[in-house]
N, C-alpha and C positions, 0 to 999 in steps of 0.2 A: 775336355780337350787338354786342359793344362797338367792332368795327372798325367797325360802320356809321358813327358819328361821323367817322373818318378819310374815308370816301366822300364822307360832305357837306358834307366839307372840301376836296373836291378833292386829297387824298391828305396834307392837310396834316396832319403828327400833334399831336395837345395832347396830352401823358402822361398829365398827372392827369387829363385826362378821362376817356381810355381805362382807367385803373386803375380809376378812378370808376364806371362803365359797367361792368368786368367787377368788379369788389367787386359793386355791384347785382344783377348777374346771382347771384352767386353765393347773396350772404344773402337777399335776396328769391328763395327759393325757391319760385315757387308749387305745383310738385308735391308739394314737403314740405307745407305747405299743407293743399293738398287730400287729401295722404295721411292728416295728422290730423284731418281732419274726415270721412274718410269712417270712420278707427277708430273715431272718437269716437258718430259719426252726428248732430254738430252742424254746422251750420256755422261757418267759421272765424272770422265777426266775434262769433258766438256766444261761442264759446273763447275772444275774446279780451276778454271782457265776465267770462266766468265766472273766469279766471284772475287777472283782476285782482280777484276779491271774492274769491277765494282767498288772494288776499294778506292785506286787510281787510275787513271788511262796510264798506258804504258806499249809500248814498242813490241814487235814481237819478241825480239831475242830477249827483254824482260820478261816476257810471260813464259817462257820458256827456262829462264832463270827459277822463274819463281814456281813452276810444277812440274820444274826436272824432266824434262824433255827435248828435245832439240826442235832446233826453228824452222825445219822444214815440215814437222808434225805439227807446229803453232799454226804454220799458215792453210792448215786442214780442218785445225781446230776455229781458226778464225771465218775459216771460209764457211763452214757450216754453223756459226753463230751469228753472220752478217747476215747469212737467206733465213735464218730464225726471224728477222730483224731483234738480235738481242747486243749485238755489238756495231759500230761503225768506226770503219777506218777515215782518219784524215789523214793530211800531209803534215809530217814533222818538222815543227818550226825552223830548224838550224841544218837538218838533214836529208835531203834530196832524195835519197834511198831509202828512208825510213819512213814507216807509215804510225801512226798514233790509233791504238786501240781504243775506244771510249766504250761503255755501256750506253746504251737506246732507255731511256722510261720503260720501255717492257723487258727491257735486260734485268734493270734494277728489279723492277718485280720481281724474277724469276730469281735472283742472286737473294733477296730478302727471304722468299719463298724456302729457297732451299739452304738458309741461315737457321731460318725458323726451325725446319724438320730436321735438319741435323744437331742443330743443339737443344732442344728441347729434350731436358733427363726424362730417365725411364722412369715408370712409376715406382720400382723399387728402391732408387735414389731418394725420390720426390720421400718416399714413405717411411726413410731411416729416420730417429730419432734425429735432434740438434745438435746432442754433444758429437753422435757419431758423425754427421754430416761436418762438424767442427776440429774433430782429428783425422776424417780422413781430408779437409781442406788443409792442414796445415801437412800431412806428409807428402800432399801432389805439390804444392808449391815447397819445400824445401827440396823434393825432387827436381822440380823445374831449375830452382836455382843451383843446385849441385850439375844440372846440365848444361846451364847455362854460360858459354864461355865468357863471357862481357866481363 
């Protein structure tokens, strides 16, 4: 997939692009994806609503913050993770209008669950040598930090 870029270039090569292009292919897995959401039997924008209150409880319009979507999508996402029992709402301490999203014990499960299967490397990772596994850790983190605006 990443050589399509060279095609519509007329065979011209860009490197970074094509690194660029096959890194994407790689981490944007969507079969890994759809393989945790069909474990899980949520969907994945689901999972990535619930994992994030698995980190902290948080408001809808936070969670909506945090996986780029708007709050009235949140309270779709919330509503069908409350009748999971994987999340419960409380009343927000200071705010009358606002409801507090927590993770359930079976929330967390499913949030660790689908931690597990998402970051767990592929066997090809797992199976590169050290030194490779050690230059390609030092050019994702100076990438990160050349993205990093902080």
């Amino acid at each position: 997939m990443a050589d399509d870029a060279y095609r519509r270039r007329g065979g011209e090569k860009d490197a970074a692009e094509h690194v660029w292009r096959s890194m994407s292919d790689l981490v944007l897995d969507n079969d890994r994806q759809r393989a945790v959401s069909e474990a899980l039997g949520v969907s994945f924008v689901r999972l990535k609503a619930l994992r994030r209150v698995a980190w902290k409880p948080m408001t809808g319009r936070e969670i909506a913050e945090a996986i780029g979507t708007d709050a009235p999508h949140v309270s779709v996402i919330v509503d069908e993770l409350e009748r999971k029992g994987l999340v419960q709402r409380t009343p927000h301490p200071t705010d009358r209008r606002a409801k507090i999203v927590s993770v359930t014990p079976a929330g967390q499960r499913a949030a660790d669950k689908a931690e597990q299967m998402l970051f767990d490397p592929p066997a090809a990772l797992r199976a590169l040598p050290a030194e490779d596994l050690a230059t390609l850790d030092r050019i994702v983190t100076a990438l990160l930090a050349a993205a990093d605006p902080t």
